[in-house]
N, C-alpha and C positions, 0 to 999 in steps of 0.2 A: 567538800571532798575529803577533808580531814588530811590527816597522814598515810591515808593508802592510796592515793594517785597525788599526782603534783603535777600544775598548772604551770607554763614556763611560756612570758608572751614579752618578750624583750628588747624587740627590736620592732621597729616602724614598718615594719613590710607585710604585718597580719597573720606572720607565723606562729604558729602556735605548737609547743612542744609539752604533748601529755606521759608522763614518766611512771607507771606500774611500780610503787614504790611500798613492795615487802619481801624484799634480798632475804629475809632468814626466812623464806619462805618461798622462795627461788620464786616469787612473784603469784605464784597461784589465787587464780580468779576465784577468791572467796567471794559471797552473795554480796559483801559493801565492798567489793571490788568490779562485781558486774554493775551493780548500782552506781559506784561512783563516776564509774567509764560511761555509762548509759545516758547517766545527765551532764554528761560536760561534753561529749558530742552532741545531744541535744540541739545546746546552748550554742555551742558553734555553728551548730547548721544555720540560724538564726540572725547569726553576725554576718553580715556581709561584708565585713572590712578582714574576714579570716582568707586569707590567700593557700597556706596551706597547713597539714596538721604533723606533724613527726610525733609516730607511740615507741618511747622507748621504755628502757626498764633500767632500774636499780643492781647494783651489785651482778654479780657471776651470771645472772641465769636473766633471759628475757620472758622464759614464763615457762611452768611447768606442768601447766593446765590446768583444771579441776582441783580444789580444794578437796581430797579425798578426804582429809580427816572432818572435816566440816560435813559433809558428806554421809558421810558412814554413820555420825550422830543420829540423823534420823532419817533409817531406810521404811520410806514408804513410799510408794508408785506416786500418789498424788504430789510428795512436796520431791520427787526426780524429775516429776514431770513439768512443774510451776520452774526448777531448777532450770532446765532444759530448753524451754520458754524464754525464760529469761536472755539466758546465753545467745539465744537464736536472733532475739530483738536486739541484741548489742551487735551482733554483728553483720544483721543487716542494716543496724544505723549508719556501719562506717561505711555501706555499699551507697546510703542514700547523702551520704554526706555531699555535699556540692563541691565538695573541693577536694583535689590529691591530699590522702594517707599515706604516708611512708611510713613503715615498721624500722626500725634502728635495731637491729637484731644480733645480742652476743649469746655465747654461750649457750644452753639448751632452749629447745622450744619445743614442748615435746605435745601430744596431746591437744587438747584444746588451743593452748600455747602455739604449736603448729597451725592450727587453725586462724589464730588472731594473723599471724603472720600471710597467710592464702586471703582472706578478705581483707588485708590492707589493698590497696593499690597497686601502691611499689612498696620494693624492700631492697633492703642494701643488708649484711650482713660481714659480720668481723669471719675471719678467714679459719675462727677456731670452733664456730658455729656449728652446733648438732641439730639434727631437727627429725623427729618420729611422732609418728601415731602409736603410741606405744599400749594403749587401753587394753588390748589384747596380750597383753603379758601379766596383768590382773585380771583376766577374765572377761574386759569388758572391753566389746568391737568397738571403738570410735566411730561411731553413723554418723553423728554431726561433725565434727571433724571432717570427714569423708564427702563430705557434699564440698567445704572451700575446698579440699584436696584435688580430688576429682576435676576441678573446674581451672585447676591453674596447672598440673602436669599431665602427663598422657596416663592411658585406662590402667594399662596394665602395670606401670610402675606405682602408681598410686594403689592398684588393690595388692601390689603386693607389701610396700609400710605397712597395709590395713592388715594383713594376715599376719605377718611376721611381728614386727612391733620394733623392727630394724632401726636401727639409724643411717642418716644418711649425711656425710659431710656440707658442708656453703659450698665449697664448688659444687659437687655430684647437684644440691639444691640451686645452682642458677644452671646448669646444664639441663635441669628437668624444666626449670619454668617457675620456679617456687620464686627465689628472689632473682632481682634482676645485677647486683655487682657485689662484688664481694672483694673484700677492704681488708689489709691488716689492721688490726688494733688500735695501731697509733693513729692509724687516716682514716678508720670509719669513720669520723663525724666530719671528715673532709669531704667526703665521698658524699654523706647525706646532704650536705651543702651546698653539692653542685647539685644535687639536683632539685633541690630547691631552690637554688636562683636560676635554674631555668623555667623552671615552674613559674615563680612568683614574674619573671618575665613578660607572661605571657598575658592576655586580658582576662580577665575572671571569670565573662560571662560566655567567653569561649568553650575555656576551662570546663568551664560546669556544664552547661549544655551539651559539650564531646563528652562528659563523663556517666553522665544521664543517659544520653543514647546510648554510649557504648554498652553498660550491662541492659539495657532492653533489648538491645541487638542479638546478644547473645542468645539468649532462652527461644526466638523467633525461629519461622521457616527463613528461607533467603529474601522469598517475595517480600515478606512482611520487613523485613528487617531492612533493604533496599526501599519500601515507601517509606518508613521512619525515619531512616536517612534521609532521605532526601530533600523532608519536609524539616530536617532538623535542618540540614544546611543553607536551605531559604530562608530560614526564619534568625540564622546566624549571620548570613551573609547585610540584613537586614539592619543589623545592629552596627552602631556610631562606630565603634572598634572594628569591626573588619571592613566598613567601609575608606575609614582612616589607612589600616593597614594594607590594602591594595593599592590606594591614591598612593601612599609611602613606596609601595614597589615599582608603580610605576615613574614617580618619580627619583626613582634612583635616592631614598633619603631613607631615615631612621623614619618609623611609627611615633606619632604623640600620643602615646597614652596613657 
């Protein structure tokens, strides 16, 4: 991964904290920053001793999206499109990952940047937190963007970032459904803690399985999405861990597991 992402697995619980690391560059997903991110998710999905994954970022900015100047070097339909591609398979990686993403969110997120943050999982953000689709302030609508956007706040507030290229405060963003708490400065990474030790709390193969179902749930009719339920939750209820964990409630005692 080089010096443009950084690897942080420090503690025995299978955490794992990937950090967007080019601050003088308010972090923007250049190609060996989609690359980088691409294969250390990967690699995680792989591990099964990873419980869960925190993406933060470096210095002032948590991501400012799009590499424009990288970008603009060579405008041609085929290498926007191969570009665009790319972006898309990273961010459906974090969707296929088996385990809770948590965004660690200061400062802007504007853009794609915005984006990374809607296909995390969760997100916690510091309380001075900006977050836009602002592509349309250069001429150019955020459509990708706009698919994680669309899927985490309601229609109409969503296409209106899309039109405008507005900002919208960390509060106005956990009010809408973007992130779910929002932290001052000094206790965001307090904040990202708790909910990661509730997280890592929990049995893995729950974890993943509730995770997996829940975005196929979503794209379904209800019919459909109520029989994938249901077959998900036989097939969980099945496993050593939740058999343990009901014996546990019934017996009035802690879960071993």
């Amino acid at each position: 991964m080089g010096d443009t992402l950084l690897l942080d697995r420090r503690d025995d619980r299978g955490v794992v904290t990937l950090t967007l690391n080019r601050p003088g560059a308010f972090n923007a997903l250049s190609e060996a920053m989609l690359a980088a991110l691409g294969e250390a998710l990967d690699k995680l999905a792989d591990d099964e001793s990873v419980r869960a994954v925190v993406l933060a970022a470096a210095g002032k900015a948590f991501c400012a999206g799009h590499d424009l100047k990288e970008m603009r070097a060579e405008p041609s339909l085929e290498y926007y499109q191969e570009l665009f591609a790319q972006c898309t398979s990273l961010m459906l990686s974090i969707q296929r990952l088996p385990v809770p993403v948590i965004a660690r969110v200061q400062g802007l997120a504007t853009a794609a940047g915005c984006q990374l943050v809607a296909m995390c999982d969760l997100a916690v953000a510091s309380d001075d937190a900006r977050f836009a689709v602002s592509g349309i302030n250069v001429g150019l609508f955020c459509a990708t963007p706009g698919v994680a956007l669309s899927r985490n706040v309601p229609r109409k507030a969503a296409f209106e970032m899309l039109v405008t290229g507005e900002f919208i405060s960390a509060e106005e963003a956990r009010v809408l459904g973007l992130v779910n708490k929002v932290a001052s400065p000094d206790l965001l990474d307090d904040e990202v803690e708790a909910l990661v030790a509730q997280i890592v709390a929990k049995p893995r193969v729950a974890v993943a399985m509730g995770k997996a179902l829940f975005y196929r749930q979503i794209e379904v009719d209800i019919e459909a999405a109520y029989a994938d339920a249901g077959s998900t939750m036989a097939c969980n209820m099945m496993d050593p861990s939740a058999l343990e964990g009901v014996a546990a409630f019934i017996e009035k005692r802690r879960p071993d597991w």
